[in-house]
C-alpha positions in Angstrom: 28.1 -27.0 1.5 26.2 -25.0 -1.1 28.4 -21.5 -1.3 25.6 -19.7 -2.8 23.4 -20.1 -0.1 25.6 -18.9 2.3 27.3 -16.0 0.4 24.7 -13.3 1.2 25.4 -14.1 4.9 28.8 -14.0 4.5 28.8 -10.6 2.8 26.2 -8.7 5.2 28.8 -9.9 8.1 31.5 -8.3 6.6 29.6 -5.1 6.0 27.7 -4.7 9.0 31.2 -5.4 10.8 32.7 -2.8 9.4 29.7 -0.6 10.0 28.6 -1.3 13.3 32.2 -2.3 15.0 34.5 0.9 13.0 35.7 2.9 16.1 32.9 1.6 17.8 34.7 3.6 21.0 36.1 6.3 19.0 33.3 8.7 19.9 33.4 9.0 23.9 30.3 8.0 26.3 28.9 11.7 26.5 25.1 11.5 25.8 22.6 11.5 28.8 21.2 8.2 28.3 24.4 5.8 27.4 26.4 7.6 30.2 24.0 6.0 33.1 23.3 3.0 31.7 26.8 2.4 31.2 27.3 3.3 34.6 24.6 1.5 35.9 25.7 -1.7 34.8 29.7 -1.1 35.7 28.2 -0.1 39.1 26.7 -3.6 39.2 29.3 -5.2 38.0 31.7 -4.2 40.8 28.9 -4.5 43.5 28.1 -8.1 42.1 24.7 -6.9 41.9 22.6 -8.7 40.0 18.7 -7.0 41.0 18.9 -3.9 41.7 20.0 -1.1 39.3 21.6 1.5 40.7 23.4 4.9 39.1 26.0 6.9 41.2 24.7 4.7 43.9 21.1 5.6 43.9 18.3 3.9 42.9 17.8 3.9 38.8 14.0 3.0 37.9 14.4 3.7 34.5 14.7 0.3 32.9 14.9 -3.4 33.5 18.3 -5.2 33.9 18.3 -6.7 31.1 20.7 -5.0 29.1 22.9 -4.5 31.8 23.8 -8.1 32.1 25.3 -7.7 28.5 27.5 -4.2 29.6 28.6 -6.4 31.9 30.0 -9.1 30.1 31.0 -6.4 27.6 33.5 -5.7 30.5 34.3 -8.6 31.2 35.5 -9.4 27.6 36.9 -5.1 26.8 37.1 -3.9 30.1 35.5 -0.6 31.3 35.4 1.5 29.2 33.4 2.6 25.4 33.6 -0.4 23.6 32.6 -2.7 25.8 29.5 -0.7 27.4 28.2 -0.9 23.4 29.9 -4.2 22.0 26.5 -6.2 22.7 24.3 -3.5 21.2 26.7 -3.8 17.7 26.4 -7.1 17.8 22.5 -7.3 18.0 22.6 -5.1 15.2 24.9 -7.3 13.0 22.0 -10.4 14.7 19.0 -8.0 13.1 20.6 -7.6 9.7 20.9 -11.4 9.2 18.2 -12.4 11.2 15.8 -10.3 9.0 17.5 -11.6 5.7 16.9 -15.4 7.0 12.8 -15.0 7.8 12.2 -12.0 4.5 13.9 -14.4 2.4 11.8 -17.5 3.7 8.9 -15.6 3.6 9.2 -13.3 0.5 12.3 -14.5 -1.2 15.7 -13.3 -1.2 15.7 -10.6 -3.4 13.5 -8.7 -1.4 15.5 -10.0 1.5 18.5 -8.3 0.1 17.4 -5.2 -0.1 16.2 -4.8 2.9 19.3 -5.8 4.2 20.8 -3.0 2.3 18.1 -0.5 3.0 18.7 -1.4 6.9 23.0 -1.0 6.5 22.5 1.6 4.9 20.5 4.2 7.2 22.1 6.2 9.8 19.8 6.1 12.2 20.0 2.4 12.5 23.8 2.6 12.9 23.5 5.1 15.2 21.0 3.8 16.9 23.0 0.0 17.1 26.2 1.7 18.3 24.7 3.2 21.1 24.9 1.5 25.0 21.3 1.7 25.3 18.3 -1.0 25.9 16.8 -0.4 22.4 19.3 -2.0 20.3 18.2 -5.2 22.4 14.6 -4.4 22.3 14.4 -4.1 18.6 15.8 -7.5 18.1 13.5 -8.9 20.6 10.1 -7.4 19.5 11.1 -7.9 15.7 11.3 -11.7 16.3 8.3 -11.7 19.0 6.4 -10.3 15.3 7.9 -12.9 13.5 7.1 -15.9 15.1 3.2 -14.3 15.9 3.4 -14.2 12.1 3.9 -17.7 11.1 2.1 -18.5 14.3 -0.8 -17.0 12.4 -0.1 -17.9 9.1 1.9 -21.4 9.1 0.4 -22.4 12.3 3.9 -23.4 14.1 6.5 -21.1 16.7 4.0 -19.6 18.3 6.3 -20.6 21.8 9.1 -19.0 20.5 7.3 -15.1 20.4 6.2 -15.6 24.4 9.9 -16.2 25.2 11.2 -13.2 23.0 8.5 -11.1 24.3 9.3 -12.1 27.9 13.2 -11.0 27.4 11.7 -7.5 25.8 10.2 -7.2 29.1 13.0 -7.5 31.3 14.8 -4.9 28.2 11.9 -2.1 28.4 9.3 -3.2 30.2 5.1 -3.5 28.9 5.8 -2.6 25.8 7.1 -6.2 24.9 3.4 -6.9 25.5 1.6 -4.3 24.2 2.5 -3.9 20.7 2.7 -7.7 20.1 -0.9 -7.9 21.1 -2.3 -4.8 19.2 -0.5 -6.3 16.0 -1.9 -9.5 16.4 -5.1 -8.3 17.4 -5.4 -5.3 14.2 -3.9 -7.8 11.8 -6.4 -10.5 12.8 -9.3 -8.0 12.3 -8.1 -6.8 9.6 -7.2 -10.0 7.6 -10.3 -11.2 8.8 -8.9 -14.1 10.3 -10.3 -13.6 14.0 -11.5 -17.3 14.5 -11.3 -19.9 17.3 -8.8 -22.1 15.2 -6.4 -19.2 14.4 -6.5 -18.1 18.5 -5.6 -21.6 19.2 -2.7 -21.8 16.9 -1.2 -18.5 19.1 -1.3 -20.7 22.4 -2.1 -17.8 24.4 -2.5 -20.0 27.5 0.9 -21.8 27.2 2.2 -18.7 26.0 1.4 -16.8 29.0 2.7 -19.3 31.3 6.1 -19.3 29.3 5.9 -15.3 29.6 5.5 -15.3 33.3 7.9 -18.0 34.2 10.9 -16.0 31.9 9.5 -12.4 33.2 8.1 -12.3 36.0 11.0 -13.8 38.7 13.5 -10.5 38.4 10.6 -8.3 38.9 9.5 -9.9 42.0 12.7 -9.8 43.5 13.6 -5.9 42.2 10.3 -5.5 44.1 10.9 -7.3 47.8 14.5 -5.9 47.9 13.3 -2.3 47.3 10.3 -2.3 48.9 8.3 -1.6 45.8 10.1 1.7 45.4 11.7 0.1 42.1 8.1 -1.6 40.5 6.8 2.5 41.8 9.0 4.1 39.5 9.3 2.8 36.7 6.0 1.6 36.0 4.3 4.7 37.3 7.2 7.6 36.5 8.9 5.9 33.6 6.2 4.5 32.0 2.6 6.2 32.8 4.1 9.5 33.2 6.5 9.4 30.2 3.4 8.3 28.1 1.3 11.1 29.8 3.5 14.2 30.3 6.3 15.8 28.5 9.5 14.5 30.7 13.2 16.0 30.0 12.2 18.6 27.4 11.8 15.5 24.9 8.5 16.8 23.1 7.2 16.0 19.8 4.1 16.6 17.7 1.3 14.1 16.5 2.4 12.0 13.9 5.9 12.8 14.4 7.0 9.3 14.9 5.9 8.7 11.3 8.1 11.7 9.9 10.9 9.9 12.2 10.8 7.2 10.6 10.8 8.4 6.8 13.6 10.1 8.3 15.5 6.9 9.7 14.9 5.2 6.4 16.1 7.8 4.0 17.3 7.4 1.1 15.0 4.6 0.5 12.2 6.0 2.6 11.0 7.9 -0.4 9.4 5.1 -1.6 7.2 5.0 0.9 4.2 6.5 -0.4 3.7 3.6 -3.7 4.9 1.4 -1.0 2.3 1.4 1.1 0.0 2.4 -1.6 0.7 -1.5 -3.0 0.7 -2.9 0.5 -3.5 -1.3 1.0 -3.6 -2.9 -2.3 -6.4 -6.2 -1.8 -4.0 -8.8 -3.2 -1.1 -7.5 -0.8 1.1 -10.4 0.5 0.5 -11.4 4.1 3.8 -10.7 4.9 3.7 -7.0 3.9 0.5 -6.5 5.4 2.1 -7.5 8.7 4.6 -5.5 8.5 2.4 -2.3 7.6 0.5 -3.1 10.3 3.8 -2.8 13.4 4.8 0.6 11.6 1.4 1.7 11.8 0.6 0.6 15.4 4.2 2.0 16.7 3.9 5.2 14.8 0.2 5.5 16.3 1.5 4.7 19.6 3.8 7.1 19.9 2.2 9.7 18.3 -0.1 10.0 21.1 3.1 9.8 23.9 4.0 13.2 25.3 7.5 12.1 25.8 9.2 11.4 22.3 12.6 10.2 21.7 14.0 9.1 18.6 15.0 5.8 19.8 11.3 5.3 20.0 10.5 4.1 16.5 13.4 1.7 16.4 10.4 -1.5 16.4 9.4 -0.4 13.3 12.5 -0.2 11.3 13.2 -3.7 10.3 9.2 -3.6 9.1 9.4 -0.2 7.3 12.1 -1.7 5.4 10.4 -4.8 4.5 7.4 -2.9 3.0 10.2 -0.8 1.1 12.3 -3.3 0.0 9.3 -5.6 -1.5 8.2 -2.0 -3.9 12.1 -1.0 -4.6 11.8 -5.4 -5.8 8.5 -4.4 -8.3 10.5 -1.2 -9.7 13.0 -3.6 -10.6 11.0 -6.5 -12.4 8.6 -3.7 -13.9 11.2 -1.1 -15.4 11.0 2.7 -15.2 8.7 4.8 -15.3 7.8 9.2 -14.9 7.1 8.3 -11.2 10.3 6.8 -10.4 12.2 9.5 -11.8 10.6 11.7 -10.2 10.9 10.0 -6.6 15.2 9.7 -8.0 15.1 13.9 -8.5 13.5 14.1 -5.1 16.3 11.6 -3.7 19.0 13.2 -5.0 17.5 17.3 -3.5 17.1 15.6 0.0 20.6 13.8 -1.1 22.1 17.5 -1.4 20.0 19.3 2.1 21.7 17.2 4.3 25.4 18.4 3.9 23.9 21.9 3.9 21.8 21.4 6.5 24.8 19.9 8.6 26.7 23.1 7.8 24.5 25.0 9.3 23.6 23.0 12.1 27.2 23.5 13.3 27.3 26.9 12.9 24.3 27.3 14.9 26.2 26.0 17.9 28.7 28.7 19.0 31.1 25.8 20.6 31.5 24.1 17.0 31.5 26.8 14.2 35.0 26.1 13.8 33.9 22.3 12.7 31.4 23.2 10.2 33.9 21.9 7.2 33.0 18.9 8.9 29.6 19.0 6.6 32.2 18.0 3.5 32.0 14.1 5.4 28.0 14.0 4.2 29.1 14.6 0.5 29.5 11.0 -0.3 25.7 11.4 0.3 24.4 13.3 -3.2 27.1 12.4 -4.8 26.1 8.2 -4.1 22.7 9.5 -5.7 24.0 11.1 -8.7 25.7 8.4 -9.9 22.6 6.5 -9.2 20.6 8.4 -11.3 22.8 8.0 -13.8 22.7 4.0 -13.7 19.1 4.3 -13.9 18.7 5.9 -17.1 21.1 3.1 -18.4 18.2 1.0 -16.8 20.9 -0.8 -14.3 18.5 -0.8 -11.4 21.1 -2.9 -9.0 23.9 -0.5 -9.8 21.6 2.3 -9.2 20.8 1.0 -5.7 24.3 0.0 -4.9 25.7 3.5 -5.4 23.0 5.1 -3.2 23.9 2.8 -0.6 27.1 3.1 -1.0 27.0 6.5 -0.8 25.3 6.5 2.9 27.5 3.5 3.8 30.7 5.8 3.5 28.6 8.6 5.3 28.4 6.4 7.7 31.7 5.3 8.4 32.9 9.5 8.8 30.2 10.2 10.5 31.7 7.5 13.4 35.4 7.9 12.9 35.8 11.5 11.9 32.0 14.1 12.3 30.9 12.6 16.4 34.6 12.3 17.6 35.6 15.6 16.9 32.3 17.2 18.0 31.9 15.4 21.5 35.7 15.9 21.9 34.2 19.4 22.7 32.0 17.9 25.4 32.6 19.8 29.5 34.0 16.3 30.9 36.4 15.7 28.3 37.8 20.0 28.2 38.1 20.0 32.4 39.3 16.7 32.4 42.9 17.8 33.4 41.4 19.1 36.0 39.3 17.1 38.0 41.6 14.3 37.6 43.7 16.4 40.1 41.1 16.2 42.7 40.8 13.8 45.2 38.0 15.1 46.5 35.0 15.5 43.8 31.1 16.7 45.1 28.4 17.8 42.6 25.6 20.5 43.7 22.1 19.7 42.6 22.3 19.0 38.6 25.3 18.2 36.9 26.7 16.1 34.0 26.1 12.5 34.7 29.3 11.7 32.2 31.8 12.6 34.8 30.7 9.6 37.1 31.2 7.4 34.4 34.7 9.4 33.6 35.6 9.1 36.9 34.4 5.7 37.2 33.2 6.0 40.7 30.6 8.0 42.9 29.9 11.6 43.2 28.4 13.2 46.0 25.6 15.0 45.3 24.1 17.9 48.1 21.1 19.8 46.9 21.4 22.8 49.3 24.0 25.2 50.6 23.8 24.6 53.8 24.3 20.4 53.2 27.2 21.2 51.2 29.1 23.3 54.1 29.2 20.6 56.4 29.9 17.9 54.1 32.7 19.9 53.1 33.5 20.2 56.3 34.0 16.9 56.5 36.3 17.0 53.1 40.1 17.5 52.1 41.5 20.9 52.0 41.0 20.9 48.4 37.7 20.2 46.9 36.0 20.3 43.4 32.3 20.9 42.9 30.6 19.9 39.7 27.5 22.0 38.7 25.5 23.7 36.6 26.0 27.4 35.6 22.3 29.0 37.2 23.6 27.6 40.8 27.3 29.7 40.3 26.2 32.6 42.3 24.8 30.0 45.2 28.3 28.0 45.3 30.5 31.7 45.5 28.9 32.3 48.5 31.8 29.9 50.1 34.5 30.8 51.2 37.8 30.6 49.3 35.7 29.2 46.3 36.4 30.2 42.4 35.3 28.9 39.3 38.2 27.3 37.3 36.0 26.7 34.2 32.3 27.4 32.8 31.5 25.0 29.6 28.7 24.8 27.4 26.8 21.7 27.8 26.5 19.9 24.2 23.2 20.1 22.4 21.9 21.7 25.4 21.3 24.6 27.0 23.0 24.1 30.2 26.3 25.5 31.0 28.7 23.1 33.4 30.7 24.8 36.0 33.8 23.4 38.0 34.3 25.5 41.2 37.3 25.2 43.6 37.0 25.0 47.0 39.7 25.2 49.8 38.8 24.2 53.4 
């Protein structure tokens, strides 16, 4: 066995490990989206449900099933709880990082390879986004080697089979857009390389390939759709995708062009080589593989700049790219020494380096409920103080060193952002303050809107009624001692009943929502 060939392997694991896996439950299940699909799959899990996706035992349209087959095995392995409803997301990010070394290096050689392997470990958003018990993590992987294999498809003529068969498990991730972004890359590439011919189409298999799509895709989807009676296929193709493209849904509105900024954003510090980046990549004599890649960032930054619904888990497709197209110009800097541009790109580094623990400050203090955790900003220090000493092994002309200690700097962010900055913040969350309450009750109903995360804190169903007169007689029909979960604007509605009080009123994080627990005796 030849050691040096395996070492950079070896070495990403034990990073990304300790990245993606560090008190990969430390930070509870709070937010919107990992608190239902979590539940989702648990609730599946425990029906032995394997078609129908269900949330507090109503129908959930919003994705494919997936990613709830993993949760569930996640379960199975860790039980119920954190760890397990993400372990499978982790784990496709650790797949990503080495995954995207083996084809960059194969492709473009392993220097390049190895940075973008850093750049990727090193961003926050792709930590964040890989800890997270949410579909993208497994979309990402999917789509990025859907790309792959339509690239050597294209341009080494073989594994064209393997991207219908990646694209299909997209599919059953997140739906179309496992199809549509494969085939505007292909297509815009094609055009664009002007390699649009007869024997290039051929080399795709598009008629094989479909068949291998539809035989992987299509069988779940049919049966979702006879056991519901369509109302499954209704939702989330029309609501969850035609409507989230079309309209603004859950306040989550954005700008044109925004995914772009998103992603400089995702990317930083390294992301501020983007500009000579791509400026080499529009270059004539641009290697294929770059091109490619510019091509995916552009189409999913286009795509989504157009969406009326924007989230940043959006632009996740387009990471692994961006960072090939970064890592091949960070490679040139190297080989062709320094110069007045890339100091200048450094200085600007190391003033974004220095905004983001000030910014954090005062992003705290903005939120009443946390002002007395704005010292937490002192964890994002590690930040300008990585790129200072980067700086300073670039004038000695130590390029590596210089790289390594602005990773390095966002790797140890990193690692206090997870086990120190988002504990102590969602420690502040409604479910996890009243907790010592509503583990008392027997007994638990919510009123119209409320905070999903106590279904999955409770681990079992809530009834929900959305009208006063619904909720007398089902509390009729209750214990003496009952505790309704709402939101704040519905208070005055719930103290209309008799013996009712509230026993706490708690600001929703991040939102503008307060959650209210009222008591009610029968």
């Amino acid at each position: 066995m030849n050691w040096n060939s395996y070492r950079p392997y070896f070495i990403l694991s034990i990073i990304g490990i300790v990245l993606l896996f560090f008190h990969l439950d430390k930070t509870p299940l709070y937010i919107l989206d990992e608190v239902k699909n979590a539940t989702c799959a648990l609730e599946m899990k425990d029906k032995g449900e394997w078609i129908v996706p269900t949330f507090n035992n109503e129908l959930r349209t919003d994705k494919p099933v997936l990613h709830y087959y993993f949760m569930q095995l996640g379960y199975l392995f860790f039980g119920a709880n954190a760890f397990g409803a993400r372990f499978f997301s982790a784990c496709f990010g650790l797949a990503l990082v080495l995954l995207s070394f083996y084809f960059t290096a194969r492709i473009l050689g392993k220097t390049t390879a190895w940075y973008q392997s850093i750049l990727l470990l090193a961003s926050l958003q792709f930590n964040i986004q890989f800890r997270l018990a949410v579909p993208d993590p497994y979309l990402i992987v999917w789509l990025y080697l859907t790309f792959v294999f339509l690239y050597l498809a294209i341009e080494e003529q073989k594994g064209a089979r393997f991207a219908y068969v990646f694209a299909a498990l997209g599919f059953l991730t997140k739906g179309l857009i496992a199809v549509v972004f494969p085939g505007m890359v292909v297509l815009i590439y094609l055009l664009w390389t002007k390699k649009f011919t007869i024997p290039v189409l051929k080399t795709l298999r598009i008629p094989e390939g479909i068949l291998i799509f539809l035989l992987i895709g299509l069988p779940w989807y049919i049966a979702v759709g006879i056991q519901t009676q369509g109302e499954w296929l209704t939702g989330f193709f029309l609501k969850h995708n035609l409507s989230r493209y079309t309209e603004t849904m859950e306040g989550h509105n954005g700008f044109f062009l925004l995914p772009f900024l998103l992603l400089f954003v995702a990317l930083l510090p390294f992301s501020v080589f983007s500009f000579p980046a791509t400026k080499k990549v529009l270059n004539k004599e641009a290697v294929p593989f770059t091109k490619f890649a510019f091509v995916v960032v552009l189409v999913v930054g286009l795509f989504f700049s157009f969406s009326k619904t924007m989230l940043l888990s959006y632009i996740g497709p387009a990471i692994p790219f961006l960072a090939i197209i970064l890592a091949y110009q960070i490679e040139k800097i190297k080989t062709q020494g320094t110069g007045i541009g890339n100091n200048l790109i450094l200085i600007f580094l190391l003033l974004i380096s220095i905004a983001i623990p000030v910014a954090s400050f005062f992003a705290l203090e903005d939120q009443v409920s946390l002002q007395k955790y704005s010292n937490l900003a002192f964890c994002f220090l590690p930040i300008p103080m990585g790129s200072l000493v980067a700086i300073l092994f670039w004038k000695k002309k130590r390029k590596n060193a210089s790289l390594y200690s602005i990773a390095g700097g966002w790797g140890i962010t990193v690692i206090l952002v997870f086990s120190v900055v988002l504990p102590t913040i969602f420690s502040e969350n409604p479910v996890n303050k009243s907790q010592q309450i509503w583990k008392d009750y027997d007994t638990v109903v919510a009123y119209k809107q409320f905070n999903p995360a106590f279904v999955w804190s409770r681990q079992k169903a809530i009834p929900v009624f959305h009208d006063l007169a619904s909720l007398k007689n089902g509390l009729k029909e209750k214990d003496s001692k009952v505790l309704i979960i709402s939101r704040s604007v519905y208070k005055d509605e719930l103290l209309q009943l008799e013996q009712s009080a509230v026993i706490l009123e708690h600001q929703d994080l991040f939102e503008s929502s307060r959650t209210i627990l009222i008591s009610v005796k029968n």
